[in-house]
ROVEX-240394 format. One line per field, with one value per residue: residue number from 1; residue in three letters; x, y, z of N, C-alpha, C in turn. Coordinates in pm, 1 decimal. Last residue first. Layout:
N
pos = NUM_...
code = ala_...
nx = X_...
ny = Y_...
nz = Z_...
cax = X_...
cay = Y_...
caz = Z_...
cx = X_...
cy = Y_...
cz = Z_...
//
This chain:
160
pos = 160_159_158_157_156_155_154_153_152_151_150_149_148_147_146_145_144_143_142_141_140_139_138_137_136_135_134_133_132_131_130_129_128_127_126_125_124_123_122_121_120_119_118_117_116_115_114_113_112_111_110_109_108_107_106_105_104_103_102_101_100_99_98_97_96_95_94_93_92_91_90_89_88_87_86_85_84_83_82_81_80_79_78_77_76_75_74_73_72_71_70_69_68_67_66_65_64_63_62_61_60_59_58_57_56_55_54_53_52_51_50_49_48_47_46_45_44_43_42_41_40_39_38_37_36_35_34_33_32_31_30_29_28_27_26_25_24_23_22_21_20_19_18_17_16_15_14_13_12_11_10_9_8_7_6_5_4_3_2_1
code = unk_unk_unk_unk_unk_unk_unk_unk_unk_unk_unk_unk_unk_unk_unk_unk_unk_unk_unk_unk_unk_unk_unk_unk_unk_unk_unk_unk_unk_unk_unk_unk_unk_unk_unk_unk_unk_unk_unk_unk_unk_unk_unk_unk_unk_unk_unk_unk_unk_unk_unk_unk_unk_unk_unk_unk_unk_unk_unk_unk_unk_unk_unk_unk_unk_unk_unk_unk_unk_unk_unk_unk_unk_unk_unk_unk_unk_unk_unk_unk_unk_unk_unk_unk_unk_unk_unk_unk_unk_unk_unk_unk_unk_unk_unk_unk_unk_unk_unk_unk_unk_unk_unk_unk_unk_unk_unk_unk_unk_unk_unk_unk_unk_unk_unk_unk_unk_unk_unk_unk_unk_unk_unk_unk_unk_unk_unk_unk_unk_unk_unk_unk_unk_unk_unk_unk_unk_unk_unk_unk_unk_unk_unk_unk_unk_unk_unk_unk_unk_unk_unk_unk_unk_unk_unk_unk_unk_unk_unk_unk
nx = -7589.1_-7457.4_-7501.4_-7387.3_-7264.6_-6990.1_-6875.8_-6596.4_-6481.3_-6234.2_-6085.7_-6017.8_-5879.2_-5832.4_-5599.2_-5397.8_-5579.5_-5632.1_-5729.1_-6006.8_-6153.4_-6437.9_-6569.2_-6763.6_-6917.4_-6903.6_-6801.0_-6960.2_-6960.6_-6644.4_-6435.8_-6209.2_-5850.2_-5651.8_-5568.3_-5702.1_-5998.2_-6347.0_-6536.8_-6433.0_-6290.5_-6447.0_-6209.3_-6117.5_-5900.8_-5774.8_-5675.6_-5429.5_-5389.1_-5465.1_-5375.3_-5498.0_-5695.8_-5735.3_-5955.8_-6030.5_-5988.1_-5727.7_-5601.9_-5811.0_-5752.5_-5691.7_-5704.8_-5464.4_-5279.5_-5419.6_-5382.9_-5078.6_-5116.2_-5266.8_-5305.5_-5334.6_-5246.5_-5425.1_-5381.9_-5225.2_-5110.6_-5072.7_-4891.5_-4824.6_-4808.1_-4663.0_-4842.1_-5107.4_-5090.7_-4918.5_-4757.9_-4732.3_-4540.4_-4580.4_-4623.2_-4767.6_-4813.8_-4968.2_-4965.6_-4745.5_-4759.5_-4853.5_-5140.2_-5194.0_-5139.1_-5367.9_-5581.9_-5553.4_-5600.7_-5817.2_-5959.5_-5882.2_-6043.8_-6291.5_-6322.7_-6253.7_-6470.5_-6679.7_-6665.1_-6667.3_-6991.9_-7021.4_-6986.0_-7173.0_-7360.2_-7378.2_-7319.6_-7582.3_-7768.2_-7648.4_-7765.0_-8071.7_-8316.1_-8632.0_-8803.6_-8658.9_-8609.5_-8938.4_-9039.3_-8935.3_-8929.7_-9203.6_-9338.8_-9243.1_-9390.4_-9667.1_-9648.8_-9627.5_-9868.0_-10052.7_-9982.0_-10001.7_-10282.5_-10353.5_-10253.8_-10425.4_-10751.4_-10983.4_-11322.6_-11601.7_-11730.4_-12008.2_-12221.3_-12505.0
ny = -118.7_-401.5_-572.3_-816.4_-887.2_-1012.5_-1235.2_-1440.6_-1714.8_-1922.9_-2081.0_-2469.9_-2620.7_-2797.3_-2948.8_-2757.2_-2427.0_-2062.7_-1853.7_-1639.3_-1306.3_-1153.4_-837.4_-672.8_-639.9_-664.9_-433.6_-189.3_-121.4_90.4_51.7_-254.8_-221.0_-130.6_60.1_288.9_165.9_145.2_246.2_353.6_127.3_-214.0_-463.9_-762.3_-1039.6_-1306.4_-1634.6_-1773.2_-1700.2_-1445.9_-1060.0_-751.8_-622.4_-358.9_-104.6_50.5_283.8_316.8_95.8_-95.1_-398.6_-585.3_-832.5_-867.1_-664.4_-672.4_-976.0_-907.1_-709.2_-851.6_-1219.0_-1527.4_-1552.2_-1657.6_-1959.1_-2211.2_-2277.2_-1940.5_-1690.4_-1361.8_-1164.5_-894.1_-680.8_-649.2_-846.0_-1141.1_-1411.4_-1607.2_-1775.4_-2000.4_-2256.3_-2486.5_-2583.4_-2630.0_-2381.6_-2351.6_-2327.2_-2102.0_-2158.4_-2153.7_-1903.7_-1780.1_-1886.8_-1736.6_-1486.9_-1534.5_-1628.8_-1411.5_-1178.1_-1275.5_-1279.8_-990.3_-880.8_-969.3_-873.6_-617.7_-609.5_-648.4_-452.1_-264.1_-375.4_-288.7_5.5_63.7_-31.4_191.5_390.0_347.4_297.4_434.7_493.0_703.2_886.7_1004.1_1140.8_1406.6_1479.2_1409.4_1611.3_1875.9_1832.8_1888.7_2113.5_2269.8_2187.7_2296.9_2567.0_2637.2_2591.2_2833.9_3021.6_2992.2_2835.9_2543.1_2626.1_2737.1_3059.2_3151.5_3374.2_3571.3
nz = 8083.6_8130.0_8284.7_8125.8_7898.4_7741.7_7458.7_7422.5_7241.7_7214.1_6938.3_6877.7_7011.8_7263.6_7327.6_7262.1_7308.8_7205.2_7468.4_7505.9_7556.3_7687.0_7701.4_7951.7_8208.1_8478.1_8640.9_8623.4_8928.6_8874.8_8617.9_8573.3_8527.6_8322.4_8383.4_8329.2_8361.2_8213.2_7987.0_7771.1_7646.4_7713.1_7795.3_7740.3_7878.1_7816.6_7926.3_7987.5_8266.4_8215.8_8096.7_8215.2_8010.6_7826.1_7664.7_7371.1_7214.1_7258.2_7152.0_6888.0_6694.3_6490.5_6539.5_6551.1_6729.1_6958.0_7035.4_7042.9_7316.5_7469.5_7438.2_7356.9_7027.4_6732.2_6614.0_6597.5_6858.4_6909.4_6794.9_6778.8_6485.2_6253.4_6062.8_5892.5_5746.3_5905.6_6007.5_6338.1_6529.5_6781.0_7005.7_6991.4_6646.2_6448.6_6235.3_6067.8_5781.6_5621.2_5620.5_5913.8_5946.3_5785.8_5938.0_6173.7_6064.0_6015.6_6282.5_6416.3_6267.9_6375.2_6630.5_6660.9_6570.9_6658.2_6999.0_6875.7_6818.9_7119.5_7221.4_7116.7_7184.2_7451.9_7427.0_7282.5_7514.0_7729.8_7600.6_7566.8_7682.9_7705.1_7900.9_8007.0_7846.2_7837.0_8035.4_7996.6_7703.5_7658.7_7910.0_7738.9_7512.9_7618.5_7690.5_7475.6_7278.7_7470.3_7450.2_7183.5_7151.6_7319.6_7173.4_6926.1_7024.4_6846.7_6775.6_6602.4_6511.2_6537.6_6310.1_6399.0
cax = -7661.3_-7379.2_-7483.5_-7442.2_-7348.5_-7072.5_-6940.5_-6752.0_-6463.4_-6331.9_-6061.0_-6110.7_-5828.3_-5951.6_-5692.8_-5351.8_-5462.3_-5635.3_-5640.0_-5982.5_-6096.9_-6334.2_-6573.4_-6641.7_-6954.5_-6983.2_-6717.0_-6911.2_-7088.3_-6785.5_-6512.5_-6360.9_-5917.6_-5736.4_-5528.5_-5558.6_-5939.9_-6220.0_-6599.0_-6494.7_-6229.6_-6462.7_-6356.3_-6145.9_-6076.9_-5772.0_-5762.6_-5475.2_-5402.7_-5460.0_-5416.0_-5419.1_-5665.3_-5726.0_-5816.3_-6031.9_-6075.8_-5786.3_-5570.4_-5770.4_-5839.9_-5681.2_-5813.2_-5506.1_-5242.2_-5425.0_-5541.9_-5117.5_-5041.0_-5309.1_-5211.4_-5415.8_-5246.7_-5378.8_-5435.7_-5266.8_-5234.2_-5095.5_-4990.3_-4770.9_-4863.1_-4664.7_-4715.7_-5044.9_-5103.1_-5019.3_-4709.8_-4785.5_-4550.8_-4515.9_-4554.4_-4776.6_-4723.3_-4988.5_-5077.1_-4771.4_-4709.3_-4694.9_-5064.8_-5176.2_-5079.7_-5206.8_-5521.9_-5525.3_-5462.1_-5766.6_-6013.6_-5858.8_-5918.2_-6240.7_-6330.9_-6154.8_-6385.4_-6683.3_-6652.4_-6550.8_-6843.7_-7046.2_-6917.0_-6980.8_-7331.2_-7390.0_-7230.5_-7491.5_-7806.1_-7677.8_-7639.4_-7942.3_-8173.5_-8474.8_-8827.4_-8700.6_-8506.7_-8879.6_-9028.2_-8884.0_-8817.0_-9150.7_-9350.1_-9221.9_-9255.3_-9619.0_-9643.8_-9508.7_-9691.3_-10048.6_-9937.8_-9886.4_-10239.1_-10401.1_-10211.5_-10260.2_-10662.9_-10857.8_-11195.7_-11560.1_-11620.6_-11913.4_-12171.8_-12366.4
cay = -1.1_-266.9_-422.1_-781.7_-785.8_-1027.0_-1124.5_-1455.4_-1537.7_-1922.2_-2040.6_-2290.2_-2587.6_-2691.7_-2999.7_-2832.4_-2490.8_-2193.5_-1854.0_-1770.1_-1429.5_-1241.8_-943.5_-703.1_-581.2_-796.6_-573.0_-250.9_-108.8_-9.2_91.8_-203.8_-219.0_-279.4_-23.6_261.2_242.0_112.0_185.4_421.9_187.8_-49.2_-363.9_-624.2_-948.2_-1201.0_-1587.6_-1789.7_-1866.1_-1486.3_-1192.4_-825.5_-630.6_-496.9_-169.7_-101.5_269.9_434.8_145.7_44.1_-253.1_-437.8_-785.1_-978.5_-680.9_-530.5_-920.8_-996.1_-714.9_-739.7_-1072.0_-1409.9_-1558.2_-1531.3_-1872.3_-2134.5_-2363.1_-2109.4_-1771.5_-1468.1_-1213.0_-1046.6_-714.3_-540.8_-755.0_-1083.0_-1297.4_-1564.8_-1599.1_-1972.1_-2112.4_-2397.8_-2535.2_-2703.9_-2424.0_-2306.9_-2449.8_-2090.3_-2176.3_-2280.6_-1995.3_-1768.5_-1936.3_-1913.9_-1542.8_-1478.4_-1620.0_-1523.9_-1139.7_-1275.3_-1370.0_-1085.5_-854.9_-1029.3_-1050.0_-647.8_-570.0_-765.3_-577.4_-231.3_-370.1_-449.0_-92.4_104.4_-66.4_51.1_368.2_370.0_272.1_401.7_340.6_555.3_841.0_917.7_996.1_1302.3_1469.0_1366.0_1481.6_1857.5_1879.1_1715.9_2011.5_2260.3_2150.9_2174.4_2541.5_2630.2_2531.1_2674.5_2981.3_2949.4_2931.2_2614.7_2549.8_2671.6_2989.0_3149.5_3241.2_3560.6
caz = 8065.9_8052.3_8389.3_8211.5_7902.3_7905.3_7506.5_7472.1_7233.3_7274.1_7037.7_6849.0_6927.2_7231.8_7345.9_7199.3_7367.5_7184.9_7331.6_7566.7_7463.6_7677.6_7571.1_7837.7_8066.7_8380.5_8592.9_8476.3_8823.1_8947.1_8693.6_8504.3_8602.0_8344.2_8441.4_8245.3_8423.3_8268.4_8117.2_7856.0_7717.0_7585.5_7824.6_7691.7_7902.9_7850.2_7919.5_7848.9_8212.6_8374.3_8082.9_8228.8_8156.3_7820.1_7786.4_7426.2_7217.3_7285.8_7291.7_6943.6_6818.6_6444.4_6492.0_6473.9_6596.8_6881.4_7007.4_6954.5_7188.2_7442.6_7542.4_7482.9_7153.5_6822.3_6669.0_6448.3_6720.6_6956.7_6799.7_6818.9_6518.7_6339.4_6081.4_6012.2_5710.5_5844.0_5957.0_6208.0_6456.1_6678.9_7035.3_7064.4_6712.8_6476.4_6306.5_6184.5_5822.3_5690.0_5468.8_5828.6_6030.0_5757.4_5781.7_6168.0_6163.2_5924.5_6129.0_6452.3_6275.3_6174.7_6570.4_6705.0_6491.1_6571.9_6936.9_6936.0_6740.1_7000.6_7261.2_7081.1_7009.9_7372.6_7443.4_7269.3_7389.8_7720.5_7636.1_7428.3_7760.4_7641.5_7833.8_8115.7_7902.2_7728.7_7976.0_8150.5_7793.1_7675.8_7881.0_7847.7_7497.1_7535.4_7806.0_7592.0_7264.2_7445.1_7572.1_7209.2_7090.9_7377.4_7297.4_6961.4_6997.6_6915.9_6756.8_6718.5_6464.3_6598.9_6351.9_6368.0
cx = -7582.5_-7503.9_-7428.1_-7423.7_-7436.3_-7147.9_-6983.8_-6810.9_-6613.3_-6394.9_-6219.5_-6093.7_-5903.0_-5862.1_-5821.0_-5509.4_-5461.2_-5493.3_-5620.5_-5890.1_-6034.4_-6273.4_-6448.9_-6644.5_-6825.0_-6955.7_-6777.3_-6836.7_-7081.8_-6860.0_-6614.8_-6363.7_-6142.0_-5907.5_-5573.5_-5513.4_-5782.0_-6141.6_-6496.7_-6554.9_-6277.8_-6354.8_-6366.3_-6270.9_-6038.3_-5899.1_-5738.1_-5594.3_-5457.3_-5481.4_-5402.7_-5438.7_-5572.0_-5639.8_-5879.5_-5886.2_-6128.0_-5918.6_-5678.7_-5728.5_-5722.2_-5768.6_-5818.3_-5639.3_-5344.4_-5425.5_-5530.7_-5323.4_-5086.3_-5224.3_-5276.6_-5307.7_-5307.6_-5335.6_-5378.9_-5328.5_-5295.3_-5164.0_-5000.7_-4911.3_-4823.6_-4736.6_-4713.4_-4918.6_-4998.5_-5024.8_-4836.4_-4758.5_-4649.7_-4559.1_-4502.7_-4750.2_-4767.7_-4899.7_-5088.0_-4896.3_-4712.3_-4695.9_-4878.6_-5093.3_-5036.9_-5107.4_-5428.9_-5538.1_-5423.7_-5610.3_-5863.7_-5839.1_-5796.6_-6136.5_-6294.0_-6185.6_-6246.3_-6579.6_-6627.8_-6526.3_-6725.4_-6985.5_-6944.5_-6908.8_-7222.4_-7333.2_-7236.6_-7363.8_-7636.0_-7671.0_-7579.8_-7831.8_-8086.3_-8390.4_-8736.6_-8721.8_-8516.5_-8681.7_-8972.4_-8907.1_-8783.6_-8961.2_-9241.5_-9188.9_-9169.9_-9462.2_-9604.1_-9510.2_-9641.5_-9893.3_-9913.4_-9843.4_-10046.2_-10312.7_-10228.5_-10222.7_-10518.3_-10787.9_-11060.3_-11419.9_-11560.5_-11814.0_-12047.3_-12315.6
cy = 65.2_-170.8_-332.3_-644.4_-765.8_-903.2_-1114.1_-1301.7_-1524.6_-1780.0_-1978.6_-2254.7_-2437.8_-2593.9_-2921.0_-2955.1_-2636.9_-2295.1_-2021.2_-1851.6_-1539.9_-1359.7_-1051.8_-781.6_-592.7_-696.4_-690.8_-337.8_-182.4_21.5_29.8_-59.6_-175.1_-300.2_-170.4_119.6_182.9_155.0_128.4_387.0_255.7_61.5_-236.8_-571.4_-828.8_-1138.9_-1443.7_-1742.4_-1872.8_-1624.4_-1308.2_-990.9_-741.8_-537.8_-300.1_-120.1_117.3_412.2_251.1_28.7_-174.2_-326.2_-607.3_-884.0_-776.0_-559.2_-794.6_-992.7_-782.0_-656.8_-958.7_-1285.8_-1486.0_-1568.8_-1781.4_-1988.9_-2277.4_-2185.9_-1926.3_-1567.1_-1335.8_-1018.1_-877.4_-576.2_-646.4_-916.1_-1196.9_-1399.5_-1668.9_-1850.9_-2088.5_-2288.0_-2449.2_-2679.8_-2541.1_-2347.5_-2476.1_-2248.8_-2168.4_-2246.6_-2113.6_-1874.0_-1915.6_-1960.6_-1714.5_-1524.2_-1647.7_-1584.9_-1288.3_-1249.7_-1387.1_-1207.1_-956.2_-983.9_-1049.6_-799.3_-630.0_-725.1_-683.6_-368.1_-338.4_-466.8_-242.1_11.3_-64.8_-64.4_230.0_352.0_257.5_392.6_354.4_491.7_684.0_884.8_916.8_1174.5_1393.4_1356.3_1429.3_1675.0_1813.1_1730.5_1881.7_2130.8_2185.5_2121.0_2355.6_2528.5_2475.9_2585.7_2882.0_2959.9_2889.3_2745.4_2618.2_2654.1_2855.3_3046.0_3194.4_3424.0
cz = 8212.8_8082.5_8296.3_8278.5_7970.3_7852.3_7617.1_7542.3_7287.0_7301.7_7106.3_6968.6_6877.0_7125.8_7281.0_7201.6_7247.8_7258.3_7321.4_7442.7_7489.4_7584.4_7690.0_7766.2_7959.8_8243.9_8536.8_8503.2_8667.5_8894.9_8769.8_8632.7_8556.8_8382.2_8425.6_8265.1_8313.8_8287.3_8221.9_7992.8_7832.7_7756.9_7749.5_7759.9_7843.3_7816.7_7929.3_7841.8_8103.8_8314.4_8203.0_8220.7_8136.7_7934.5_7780.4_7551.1_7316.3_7268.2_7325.3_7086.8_6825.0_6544.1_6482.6_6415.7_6486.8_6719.0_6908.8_6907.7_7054.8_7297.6_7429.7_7555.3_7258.1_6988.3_6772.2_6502.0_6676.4_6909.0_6900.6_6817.9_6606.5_6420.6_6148.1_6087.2_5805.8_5818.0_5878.0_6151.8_6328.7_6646.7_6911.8_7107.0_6824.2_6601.6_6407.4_6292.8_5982.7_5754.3_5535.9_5713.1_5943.3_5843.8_5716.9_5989.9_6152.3_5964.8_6033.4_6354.1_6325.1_6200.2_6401.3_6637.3_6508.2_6479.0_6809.0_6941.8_6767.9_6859.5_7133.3_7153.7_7024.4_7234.4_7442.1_7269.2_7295.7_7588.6_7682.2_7449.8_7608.5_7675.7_7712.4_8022.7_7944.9_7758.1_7926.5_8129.6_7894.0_7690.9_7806.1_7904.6_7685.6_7508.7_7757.0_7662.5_7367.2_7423.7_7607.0_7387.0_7156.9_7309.1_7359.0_7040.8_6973.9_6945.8_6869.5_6694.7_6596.3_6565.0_6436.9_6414.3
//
């Protein structure tokens, strides 16, 4: 009589637990998604301010505005305060150019024409980053009469 070599389904099944098992505890360590995650939601956030700047400073111009340290541009989503043609640094005028969210972006308090977004989830009502997240925001840097582009710079340090 011939004996059939090969696997049972219990052997079979116990194989899938443990490779089930594996990679649950593994597979966290060589993915950092959350991480991954918020680079791309900072770099969203550069490239929406930067088209929304974009867009701001060509209405500026066709209005005659661009050349003025303290003027309105008038665009879709309503006004816009500008400085040489470009969005100004406050949390107002960022909402309105590139169309963020309160509920999705705090924005800390501006400090010499420089203001900082952090994804909401990583900051306090206040501004304020949680610890652990004061490298992880976008900063915008609002045009002066010497530096006419404005200056939009992703941090992504300590996002994971």
């Amino acid at each position: 009589m011939k004996r059939n070599a090969g696997f049972t389904l219990i052997e079979l099944v116990i194989v899938i637990v443990i490779l089930g098992i594996l990679a649950v505890t593994a597979a966290p360590k060589f993915l950092n998604l959350q991480g991954d995650a918020r680079i791309s939601t900072l770099n969203g956030a550069k490239a929406a301010i930067s088209g929304g700047a974009s867009l701001v400073y060509s209405k500026a111009v066709i209005q005659g505005k661009e050349t003025s340290s303290s003027a309105t541009a008038t665009v879709n989503n309503g006004t816009v305060n500008t400085a040489y043609g470009y969005p100004k640094a406050t949390a107002a005028d960022l909402k309105m150019a590139a169309d963020l969210n309160s509920s999705d972006w705090t924005f800390a308090a501006p400090v010499s024409g420089v203001i900082k977004l952090y994804p909401a989830t990583l900051a306090s009502s206040s501004g304020v980053p949680t610890a652990g997240y004061e490298n992880c925001y976008v900063q915008y840097t609002e045009a002066t009469s010497t530096s006419v582009a404005t200056t939009i710079v992703p941090t992504t340090v300590n996002c994971g």
